[in-house]
C-alpha positions as CSV (number, residue, x, y, z in Angstrom):
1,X,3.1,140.1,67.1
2,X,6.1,137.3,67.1
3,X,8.1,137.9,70.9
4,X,11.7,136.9,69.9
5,X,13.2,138.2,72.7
6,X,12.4,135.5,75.1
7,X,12.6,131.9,73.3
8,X,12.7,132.3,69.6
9,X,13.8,128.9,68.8
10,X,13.5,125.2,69.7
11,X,16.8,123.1,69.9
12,X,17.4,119.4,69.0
13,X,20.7,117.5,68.1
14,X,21.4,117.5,64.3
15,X,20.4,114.8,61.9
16,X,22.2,113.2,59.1
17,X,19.4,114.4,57.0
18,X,19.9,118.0,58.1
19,X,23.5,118.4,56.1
20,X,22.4,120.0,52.8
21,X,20.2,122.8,54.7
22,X,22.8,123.2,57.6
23,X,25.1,123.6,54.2
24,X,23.3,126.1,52.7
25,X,22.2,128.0,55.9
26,X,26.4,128.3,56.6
27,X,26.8,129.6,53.0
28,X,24.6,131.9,53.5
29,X,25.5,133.4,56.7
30,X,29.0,134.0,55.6
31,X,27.8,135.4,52.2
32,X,25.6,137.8,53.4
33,X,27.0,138.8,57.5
34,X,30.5,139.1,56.9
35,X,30.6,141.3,53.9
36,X,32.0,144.4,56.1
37,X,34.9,142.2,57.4
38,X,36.2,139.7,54.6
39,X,36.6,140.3,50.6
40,X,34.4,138.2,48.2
41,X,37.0,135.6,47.6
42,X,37.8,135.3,51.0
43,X,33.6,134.8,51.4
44,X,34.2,132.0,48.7
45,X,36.9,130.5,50.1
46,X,35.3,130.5,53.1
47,X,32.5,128.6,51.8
48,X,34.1,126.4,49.7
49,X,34.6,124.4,53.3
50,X,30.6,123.2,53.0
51,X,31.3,122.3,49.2
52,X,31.9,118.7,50.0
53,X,28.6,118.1,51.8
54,X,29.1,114.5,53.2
55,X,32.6,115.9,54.7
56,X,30.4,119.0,56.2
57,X,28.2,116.7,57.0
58,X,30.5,114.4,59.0
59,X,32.0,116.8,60.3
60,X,28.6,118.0,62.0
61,X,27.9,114.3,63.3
62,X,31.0,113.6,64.5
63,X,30.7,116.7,67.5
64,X,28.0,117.7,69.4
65,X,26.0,119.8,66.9
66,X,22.4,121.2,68.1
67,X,20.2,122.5,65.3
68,X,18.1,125.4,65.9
69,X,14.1,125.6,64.4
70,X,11.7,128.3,64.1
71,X,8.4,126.8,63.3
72,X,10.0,123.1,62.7
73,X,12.4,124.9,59.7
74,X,16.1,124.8,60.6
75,X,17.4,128.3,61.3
76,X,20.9,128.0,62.6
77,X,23.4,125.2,64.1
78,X,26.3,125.2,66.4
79,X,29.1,122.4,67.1
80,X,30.9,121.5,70.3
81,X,34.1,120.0,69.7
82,X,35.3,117.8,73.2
83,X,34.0,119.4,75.8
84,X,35.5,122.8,75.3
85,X,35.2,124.2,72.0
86,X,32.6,125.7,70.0
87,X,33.6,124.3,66.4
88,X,31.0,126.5,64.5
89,X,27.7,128.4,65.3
90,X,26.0,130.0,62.5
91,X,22.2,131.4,61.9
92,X,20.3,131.8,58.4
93,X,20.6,135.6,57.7
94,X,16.8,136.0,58.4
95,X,17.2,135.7,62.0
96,X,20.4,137.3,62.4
97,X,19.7,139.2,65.7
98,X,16.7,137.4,67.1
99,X,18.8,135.7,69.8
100,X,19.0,132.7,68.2
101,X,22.9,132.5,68.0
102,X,22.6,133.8,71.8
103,X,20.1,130.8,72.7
104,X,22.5,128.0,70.3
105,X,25.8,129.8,72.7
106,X,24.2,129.4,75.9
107,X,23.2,125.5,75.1
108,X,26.7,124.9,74.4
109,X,27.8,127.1,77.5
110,X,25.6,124.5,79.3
111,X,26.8,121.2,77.7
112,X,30.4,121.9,78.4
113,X,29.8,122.8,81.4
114,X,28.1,119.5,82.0
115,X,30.9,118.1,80.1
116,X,32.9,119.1,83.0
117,X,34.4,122.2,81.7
118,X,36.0,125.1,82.9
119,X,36.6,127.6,80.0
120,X,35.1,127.5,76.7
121,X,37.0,128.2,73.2
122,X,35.9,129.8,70.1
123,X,38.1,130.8,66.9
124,X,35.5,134.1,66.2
125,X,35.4,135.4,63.2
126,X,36.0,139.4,63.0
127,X,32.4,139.5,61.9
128,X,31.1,137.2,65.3
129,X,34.1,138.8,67.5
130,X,31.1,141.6,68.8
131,X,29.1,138.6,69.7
132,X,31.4,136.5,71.6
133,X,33.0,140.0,74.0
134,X,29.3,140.8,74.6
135,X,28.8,137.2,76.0
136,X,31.6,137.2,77.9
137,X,34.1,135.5,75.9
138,X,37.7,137.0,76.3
139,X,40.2,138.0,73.0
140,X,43.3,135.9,73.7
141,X,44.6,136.0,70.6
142,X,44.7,137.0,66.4
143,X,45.1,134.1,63.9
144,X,45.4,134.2,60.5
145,X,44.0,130.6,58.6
146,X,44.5,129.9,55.2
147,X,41.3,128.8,53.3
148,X,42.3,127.9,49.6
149,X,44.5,130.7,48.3
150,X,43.3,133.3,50.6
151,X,44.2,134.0,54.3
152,X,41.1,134.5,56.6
153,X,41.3,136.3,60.2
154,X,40.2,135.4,63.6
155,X,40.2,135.6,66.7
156,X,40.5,132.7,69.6
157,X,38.0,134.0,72.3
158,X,38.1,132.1,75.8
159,X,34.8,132.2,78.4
160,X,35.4,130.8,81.6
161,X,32.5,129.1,83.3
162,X,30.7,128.9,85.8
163,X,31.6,126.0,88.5
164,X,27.2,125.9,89.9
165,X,26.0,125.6,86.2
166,X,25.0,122.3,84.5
167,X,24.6,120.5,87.3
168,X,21.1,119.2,87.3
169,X,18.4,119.8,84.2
């Protein structure tokens, strides 16, 4: 009955009032969609990021975050830092696979390249690295970030765009 395929969610910039869901929709995400790729304490760890919600919260309002809804409920976020770096994009387990992630990426893709960039940035988790290669987005390099006692692994992933995008709305 539901298409997902084509438009599965609406998009509008995040509000102050969205940090606890935005919060608990990241928590969730990493507890339950990386569990093949990082132990529990690094999950925790992890995590522990959104555990000072005004700080999460801040940190959302202080880039360019876009909320994604499904029926008016939040379903999933993603930040652009400057004009060239996806800080974070993360969906509610739920809709893991209905494009939403896909549609949240190709806002951004958009935005920087109405920001007047060239190449896009991401720091991809192992879990998202699938993701970002399917999109597009180039390995250029392994890091290794400590979160609390534990060391969590990455990958910075590079997309460059194109020049005849963004250009008009």
């Amino acid at each position: 009955m539901n298409s997902p395929a084509k438009s599965p969610a609406g998009l509008r910039p995040f509000l102050p009032a969205d940090t606890p869901l935005l919060a608990e929709i990241f928590r969730a995400s990493i507890a339950e969609l990386t569990t093949d790729d990082y132990t529990e304490a690094q999950q925790a760890a992890w995590m522990a990021s959104a555990g000072d919600e005004a700080a999460f919260g801040a940190r959302l309002a202080g880039e360019l975050t876009l909320v994604a809804t499904i029926e008016g409920a939040a379903v999933g976020f993603a930040a652009l830092k400057g004009s060239d770096v996806i800080d974070m994009l993360y969906v509610h387990p739920a809709v893991a696979g209905q494009g939403v992630g896909a549609q949240l990426c190709d806002a951004l893709e958009k935005l920087a390249a109405a920001r007047g960039a060239t190449k896009l940035t991401a720091d991809a988790s192992d879990s998202a690295l699938g993701f970002f290669t399917r999109r597009g987005f180039v390995p250029q390099r392994r890091n290794s970030v400590p979160r609390n006692d534990e060391w969590l692994t990455n990958t910075t992933v590079q997309k460059t765009l194109s020049a005849t995008r963004g250009s008009t709305q």
